[in-house]
C-alpha positions in Angstrom: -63.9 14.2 135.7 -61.0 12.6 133.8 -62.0 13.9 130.5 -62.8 17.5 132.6 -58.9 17.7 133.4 -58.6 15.9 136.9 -55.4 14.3 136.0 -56.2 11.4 138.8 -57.0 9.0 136.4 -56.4 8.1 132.6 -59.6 8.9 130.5 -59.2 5.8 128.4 -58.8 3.8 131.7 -62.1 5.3 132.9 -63.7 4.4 129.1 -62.5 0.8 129.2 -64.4 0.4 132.8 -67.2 2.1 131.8 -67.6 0.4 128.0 -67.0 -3.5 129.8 -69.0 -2.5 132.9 -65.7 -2.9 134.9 -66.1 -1.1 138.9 -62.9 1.3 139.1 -62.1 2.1 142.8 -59.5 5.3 142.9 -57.3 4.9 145.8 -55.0 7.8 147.6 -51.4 7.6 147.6 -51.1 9.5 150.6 -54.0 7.9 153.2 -55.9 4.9 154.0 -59.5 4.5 153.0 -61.9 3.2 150.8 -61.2 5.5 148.0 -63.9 6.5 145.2 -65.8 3.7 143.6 -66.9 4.6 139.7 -69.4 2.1 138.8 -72.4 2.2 137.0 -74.3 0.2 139.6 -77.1 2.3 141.7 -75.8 3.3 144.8 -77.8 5.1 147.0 -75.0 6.3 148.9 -74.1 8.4 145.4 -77.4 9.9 144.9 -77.3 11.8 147.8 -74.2 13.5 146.5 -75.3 17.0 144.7 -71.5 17.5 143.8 -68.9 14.4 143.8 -66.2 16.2 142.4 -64.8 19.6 140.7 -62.1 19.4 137.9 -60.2 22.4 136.6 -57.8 23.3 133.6 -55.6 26.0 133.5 -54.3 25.7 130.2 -57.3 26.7 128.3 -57.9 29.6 125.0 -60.9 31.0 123.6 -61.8 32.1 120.1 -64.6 34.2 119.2 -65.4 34.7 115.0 -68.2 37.8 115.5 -70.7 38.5 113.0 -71.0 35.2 110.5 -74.2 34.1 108.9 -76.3 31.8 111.3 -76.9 28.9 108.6 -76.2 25.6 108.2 -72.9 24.2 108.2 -71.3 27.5 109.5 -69.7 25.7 112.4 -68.6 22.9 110.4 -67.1 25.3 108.3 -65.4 27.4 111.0 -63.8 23.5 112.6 -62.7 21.9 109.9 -59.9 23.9 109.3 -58.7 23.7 113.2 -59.4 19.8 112.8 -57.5 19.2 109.8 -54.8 20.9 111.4 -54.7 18.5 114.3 -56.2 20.8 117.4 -58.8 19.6 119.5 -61.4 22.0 120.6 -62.9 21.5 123.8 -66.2 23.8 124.5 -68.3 25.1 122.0 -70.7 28.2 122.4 -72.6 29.9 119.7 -74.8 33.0 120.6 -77.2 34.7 117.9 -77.6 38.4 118.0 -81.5 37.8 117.1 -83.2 38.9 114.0 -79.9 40.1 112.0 -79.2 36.8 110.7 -75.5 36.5 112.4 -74.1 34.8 115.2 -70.8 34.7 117.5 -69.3 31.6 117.3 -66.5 30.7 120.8 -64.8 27.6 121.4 -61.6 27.1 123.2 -58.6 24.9 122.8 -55.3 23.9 124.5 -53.4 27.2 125.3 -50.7 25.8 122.9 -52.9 25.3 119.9 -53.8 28.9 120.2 -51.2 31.2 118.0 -52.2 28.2 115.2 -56.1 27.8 116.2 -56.1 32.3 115.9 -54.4 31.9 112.5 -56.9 29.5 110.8 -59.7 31.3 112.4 -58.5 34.9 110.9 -58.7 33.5 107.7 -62.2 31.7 108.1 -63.5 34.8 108.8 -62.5 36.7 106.0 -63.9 34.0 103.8 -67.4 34.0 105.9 -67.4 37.6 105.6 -67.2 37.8 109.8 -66.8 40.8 111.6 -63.6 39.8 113.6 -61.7 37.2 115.6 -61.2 37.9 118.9 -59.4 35.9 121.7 -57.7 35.3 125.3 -54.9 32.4 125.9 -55.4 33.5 129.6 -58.4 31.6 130.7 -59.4 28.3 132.7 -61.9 26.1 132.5 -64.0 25.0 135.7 -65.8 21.7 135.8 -68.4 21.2 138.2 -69.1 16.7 138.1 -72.8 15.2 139.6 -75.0 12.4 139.4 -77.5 14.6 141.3 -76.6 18.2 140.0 -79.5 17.5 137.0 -82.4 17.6 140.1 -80.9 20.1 142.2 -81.6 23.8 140.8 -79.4 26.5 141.8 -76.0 24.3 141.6 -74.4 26.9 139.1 -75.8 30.2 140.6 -74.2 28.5 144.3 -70.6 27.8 142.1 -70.4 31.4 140.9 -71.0 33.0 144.4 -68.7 30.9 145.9 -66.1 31.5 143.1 -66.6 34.9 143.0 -66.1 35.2 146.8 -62.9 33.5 146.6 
């Protein structure tokens, strides 16, 4: 959930437990109680839980180059510009329009790496021959967090009901 955007904890306090096998309990500042243990031990307590936890991020862009050739290396070629110019990109999504041979390629990246990210991408498509960048510095990204979400169908169809209810 860290790594998702919580902002409870520290990711590189939560991979420093997890690479030395370390138990990390997360207390409240505001009440009592046990808090949340994150250990890599079996608990059966924990494998009843479906959901443990939901992490959001409003700060989130996406970029879409339409219409590039679905080969090899295409999506190394579209990154390595936003990599060498220092943005991280977060989630990655590449759809195929079927037998034409092209693809869409998304990702998304901090809201402030956007005006930079949308500049690189422009001119990666021209070179790639796209059909055009598109994009929206308006977006969030939802997390849903499980240890028993993999064996419980129906998790994401139940989070877009109740998220489109609310």
């Amino acid at each position: 959930m860290a790594s998702l955007g919580a902002k409870v904890l520290q990711i590189r306090s939560v991979e420093f437990a997890g690479k030395y096998n370390v138990p990390l309990r997360v207390l409240s500042s505001f009440e009592d109680g046990e808090g949340t243990l994150i250990t890599y031990e079996d608990v059966k307590k924990m494998e009843s839980a479906i959901i443990s936890g939901i992490a959001f991020n409003r700060d989130e862009a996406s970029l879409t180059i339409s219409g590039i050739p679905d080969e090899p290396l295409v999506a190394a070629n579209i990154l390595t510009p936003i990599g060498d110019a220092g943005i991280d990109v977060d989630v990655i999504v590449q759809n195929a329009h079927g037998k034409d041979g092209l693809v869409d390629f998304t990702f998304t990246v901090h809201r402030d790496d956007y005006q930079a990210a949308n500049v690189l991408l422009e001119k990666t498509c021209e070179e790639l021959s796209g059909k055009d960048v598109q994009g929206n510095d308006r977006i969030a990204k939802i997390s849903i967090v499980g240890v028993g979400m993999w064996n419980h169908p129906g998790v994401a169809k139940t989070m877009f009901e109740v998220l489109g209810r609310e």
